[in-house]
C-alpha positions in Angstrom: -21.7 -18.4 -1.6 -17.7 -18.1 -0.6 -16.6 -17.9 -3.8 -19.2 -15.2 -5.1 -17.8 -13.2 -2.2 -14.4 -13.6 -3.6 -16.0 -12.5 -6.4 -17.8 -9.1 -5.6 -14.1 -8.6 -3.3 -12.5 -8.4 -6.7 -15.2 -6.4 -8.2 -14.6 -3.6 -5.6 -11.0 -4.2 -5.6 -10.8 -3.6 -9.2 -13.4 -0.5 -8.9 -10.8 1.1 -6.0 -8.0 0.5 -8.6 -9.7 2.6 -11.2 -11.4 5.1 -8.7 -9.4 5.6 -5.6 -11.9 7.6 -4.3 -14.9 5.9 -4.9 -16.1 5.8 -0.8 -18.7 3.6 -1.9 -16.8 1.2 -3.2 -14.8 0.9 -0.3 -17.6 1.0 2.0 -18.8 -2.5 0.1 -15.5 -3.6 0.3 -15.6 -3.4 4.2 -18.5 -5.0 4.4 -17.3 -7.9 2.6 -14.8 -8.4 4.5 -16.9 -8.4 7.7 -19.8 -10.5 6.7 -16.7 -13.3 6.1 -15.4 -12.3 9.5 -11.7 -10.9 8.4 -12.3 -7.7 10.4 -8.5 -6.9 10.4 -9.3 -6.1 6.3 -12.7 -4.6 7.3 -11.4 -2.0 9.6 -8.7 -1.0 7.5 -11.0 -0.8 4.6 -13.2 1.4 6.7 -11.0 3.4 8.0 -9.5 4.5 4.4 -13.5 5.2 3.3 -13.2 7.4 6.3 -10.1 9.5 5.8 -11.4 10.1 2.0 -15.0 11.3 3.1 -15.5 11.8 6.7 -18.6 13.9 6.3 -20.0 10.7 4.1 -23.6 9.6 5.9 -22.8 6.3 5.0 -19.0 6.5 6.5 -20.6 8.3 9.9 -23.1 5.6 10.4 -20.8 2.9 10.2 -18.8 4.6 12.6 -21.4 4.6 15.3 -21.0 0.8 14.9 -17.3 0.6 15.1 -17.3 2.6 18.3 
């Protein structure tokens, strides 16, 4: 399972690289990165999802769990 999560980090990596305002695609990211416990990367990931859609559903209900 490790190294298909190094995988699907790549995947959205690659995504963000093309489309560096794809929210989604960050969102996943984040979550990535928390479900392997590096929740340095995770907040930082979430945090740029929020400052490119604040007003994002997704991006507000994940902030009710950061709080």
């Amino acid at each position: 399972m490790g190294s298909e999560m190094c995988i699907r980090d790549r995947y959205y990596q690659q995504i963000i690289a093309i489309e560096p305002d794809n929210v989604d695609a960050y969102i996943s990211l984040a979550t990535q990165y928390s479900w392997k416990g590096e929740m340095d990367k995770a907040i930082v990931t979430f945090e740029k999802a929020e400052s490119i859609a604040p007003d994002n559903v997704a991006v507000l209900e994940l902030s009710l769990i950061h709080i």
